[in-house]
C-alpha positions as CSV (number, residue, x, y, z in Angstrom):
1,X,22.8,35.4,-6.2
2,X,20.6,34.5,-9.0
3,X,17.6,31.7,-8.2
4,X,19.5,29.2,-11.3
5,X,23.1,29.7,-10.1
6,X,21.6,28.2,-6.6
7,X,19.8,25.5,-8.7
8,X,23.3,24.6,-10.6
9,X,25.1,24.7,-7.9
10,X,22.9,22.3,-5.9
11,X,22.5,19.9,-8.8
12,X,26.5,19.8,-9.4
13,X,26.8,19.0,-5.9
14,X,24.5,15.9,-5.8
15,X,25.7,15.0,-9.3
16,X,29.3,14.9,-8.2
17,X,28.7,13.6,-5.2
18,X,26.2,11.0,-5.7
19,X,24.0,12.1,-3.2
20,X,26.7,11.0,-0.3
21,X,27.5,14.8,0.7
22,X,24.1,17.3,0.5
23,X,24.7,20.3,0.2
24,X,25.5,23.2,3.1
25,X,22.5,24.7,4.3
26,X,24.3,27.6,6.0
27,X,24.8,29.1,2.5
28,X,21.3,29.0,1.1
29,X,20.4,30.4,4.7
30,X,22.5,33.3,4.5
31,X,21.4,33.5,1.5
32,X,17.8,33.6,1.9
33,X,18.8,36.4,4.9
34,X,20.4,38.9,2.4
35,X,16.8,38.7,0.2
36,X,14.7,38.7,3.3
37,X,17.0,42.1,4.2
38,X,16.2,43.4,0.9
39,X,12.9,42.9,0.4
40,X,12.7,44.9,4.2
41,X,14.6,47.4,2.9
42,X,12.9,47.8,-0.6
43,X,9.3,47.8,1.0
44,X,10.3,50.6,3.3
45,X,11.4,52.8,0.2
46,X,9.0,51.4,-2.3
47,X,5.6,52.0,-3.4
48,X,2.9,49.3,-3.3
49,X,3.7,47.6,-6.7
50,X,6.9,46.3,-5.2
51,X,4.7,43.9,-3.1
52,X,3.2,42.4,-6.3
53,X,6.7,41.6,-7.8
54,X,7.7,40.1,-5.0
55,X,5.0,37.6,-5.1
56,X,6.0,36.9,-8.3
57,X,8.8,35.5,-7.5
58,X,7.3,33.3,-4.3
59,X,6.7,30.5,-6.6
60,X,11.2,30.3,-6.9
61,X,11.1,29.4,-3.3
62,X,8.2,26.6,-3.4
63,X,11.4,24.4,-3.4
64,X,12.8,25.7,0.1
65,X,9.2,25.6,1.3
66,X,8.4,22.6,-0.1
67,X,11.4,20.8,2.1
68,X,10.4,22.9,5.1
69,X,6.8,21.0,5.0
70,X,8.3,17.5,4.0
71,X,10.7,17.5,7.5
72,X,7.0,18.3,9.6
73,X,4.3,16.1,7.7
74,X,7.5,13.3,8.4
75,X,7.8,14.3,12.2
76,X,3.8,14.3,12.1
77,X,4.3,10.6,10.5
78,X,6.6,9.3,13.2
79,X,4.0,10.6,15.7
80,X,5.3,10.6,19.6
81,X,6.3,6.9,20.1
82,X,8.4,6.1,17.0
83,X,9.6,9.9,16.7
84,X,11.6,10.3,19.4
85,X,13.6,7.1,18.5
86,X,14.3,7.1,15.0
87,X,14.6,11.1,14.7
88,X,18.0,11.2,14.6
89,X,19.2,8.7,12.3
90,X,16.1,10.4,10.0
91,X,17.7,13.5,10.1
92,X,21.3,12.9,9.7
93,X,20.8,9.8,6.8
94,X,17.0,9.7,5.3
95,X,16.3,13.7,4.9
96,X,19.1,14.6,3.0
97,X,18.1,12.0,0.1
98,X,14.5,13.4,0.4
99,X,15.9,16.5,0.0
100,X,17.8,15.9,-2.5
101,X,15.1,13.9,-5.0
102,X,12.7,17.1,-4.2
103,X,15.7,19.4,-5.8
104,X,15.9,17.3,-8.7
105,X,12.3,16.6,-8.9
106,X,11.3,20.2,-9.2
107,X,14.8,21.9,-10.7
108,X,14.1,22.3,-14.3
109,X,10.1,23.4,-13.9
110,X,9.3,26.7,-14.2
111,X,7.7,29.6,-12.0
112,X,4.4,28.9,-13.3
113,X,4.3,24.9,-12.7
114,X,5.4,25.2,-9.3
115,X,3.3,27.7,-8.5
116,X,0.5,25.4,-9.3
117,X,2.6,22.7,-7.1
118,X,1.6,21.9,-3.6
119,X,2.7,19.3,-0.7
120,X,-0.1,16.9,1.0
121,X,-0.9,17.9,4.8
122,X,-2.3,14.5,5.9
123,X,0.3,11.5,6.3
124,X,-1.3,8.3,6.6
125,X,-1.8,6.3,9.8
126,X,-2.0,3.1,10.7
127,X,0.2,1.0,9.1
128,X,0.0,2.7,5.4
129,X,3.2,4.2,3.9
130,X,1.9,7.7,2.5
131,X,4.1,10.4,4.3
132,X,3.3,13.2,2.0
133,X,3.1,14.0,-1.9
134,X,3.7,17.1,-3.6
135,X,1.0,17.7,-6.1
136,X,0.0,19.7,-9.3
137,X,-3.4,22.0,-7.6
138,X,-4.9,21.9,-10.9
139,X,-4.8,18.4,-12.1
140,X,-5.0,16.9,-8.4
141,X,-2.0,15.1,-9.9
142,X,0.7,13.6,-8.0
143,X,4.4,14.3,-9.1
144,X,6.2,12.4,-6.5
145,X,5.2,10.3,-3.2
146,X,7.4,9.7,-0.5
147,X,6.6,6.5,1.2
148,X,7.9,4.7,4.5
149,X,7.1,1.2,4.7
150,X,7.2,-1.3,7.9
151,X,9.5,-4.4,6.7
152,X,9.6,-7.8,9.0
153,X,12.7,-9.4,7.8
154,X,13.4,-12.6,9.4
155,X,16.2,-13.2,12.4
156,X,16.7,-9.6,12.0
157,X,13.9,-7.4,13.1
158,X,11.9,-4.7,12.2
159,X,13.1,-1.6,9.4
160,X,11.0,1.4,8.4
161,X,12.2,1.7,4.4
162,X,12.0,5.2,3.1
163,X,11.0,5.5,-0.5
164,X,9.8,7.6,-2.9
165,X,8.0,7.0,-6.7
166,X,7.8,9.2,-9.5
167,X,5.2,10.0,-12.2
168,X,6.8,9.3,-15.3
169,X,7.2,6.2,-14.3
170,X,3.9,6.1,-13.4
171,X,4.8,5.2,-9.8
172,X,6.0,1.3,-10.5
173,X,9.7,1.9,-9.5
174,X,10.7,2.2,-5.7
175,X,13.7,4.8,-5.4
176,X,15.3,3.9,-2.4
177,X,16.0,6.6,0.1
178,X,17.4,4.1,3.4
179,X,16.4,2.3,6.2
180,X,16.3,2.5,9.9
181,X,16.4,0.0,12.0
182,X,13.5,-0.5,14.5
183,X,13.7,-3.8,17.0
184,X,12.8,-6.9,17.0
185,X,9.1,-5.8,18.4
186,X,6.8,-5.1,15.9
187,X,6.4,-0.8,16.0
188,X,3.6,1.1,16.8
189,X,1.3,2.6,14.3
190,X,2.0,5.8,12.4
191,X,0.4,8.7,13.9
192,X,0.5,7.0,17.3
């Protein structure tokens, strides 16, 4: 299947779902199967230039990469004493929105451009709300931040809120990914 079919398809889907159903998995990974069996197959039968046109397409799958490395700099965030507790609910509510605003963050941009894009390797610690940023290597640019913030609200206890700003908006607006609930102890520090 062509690399823009997949793109449509996974736009329509968050389009006409608003985000509340994310798309099935199991078909982009058979998907990415059948090229991983024909690139084995081609490089068996094919003389060395095949190698450099299939790096030419590497920068189409910076997208499937690029949510790969978001799910582990997050777990890095979440370090060993928050992890293990809020892992779940992460997974099955927060990731699928992050997932989703990386698709349409980086849909329409071309090989080139996100070839030149790469994701941050270093969350923050402490209690600062950088998980990771995905970046243009030339500019040292960022295109979008995704951010999880420690919230004290009142009678109710502590929330990690996930977020994530954009740069054409200059990063002013928080777009809301969800929060999880914590206790009403105050959590350790990231990284911990």
């Amino acid at each position: 299947m062509k690399n823009w079919i997949q793109k449509t398809l996974v736009i329509a889907v968050a389009l006409l779902t608003f985000g509340v159903i994310s798309p099935n998995h199991v078909i982009w990974e058979n998907l990415l199967d059948d090229k991983a069996n024909q690139k084995s197959i081609s490089s068996h039968n094919a003389q060395p230039t095949y190698a450099v046109e299939w790096s030419e397409e590497e920068p189409s799958t910076f997208i499937e990469d690029a949510i790969i490395q978001a799910k582990e700099q997050s777990l890095l965030k979440f370090g060993t004493r928050i992890g293990p507790i809020i892992t779940n609910e992460f997974d099955e509510v927060i990731f699928p929105k992050i997932q989703e605003a990386i698709e349409m963050a980086l849909f329409n941009m071309d090989n080139k451009t996100l070839k030149s894009l790469a994701i941050s390797e270093k969350p923050s610690g402490d209690h600062s709300e950088k998980i990771f940023h995905i970046f243009d290597t030339t500019t040292k640019s960022d295109l979008i931040r995704f951010h999880v913030r420690t919230e004290n609200r009142p009678q109710d206890g502590y929330f990690f809120n996930f977020h994530y700003h954009i740069s054409s908006d200059q990063f002013a607006k928080h777009y809301k990914l969800g929060d999880i609930y914590w206790s009403k102890n105050m959590p350790p520090k990231w990284l911990s």
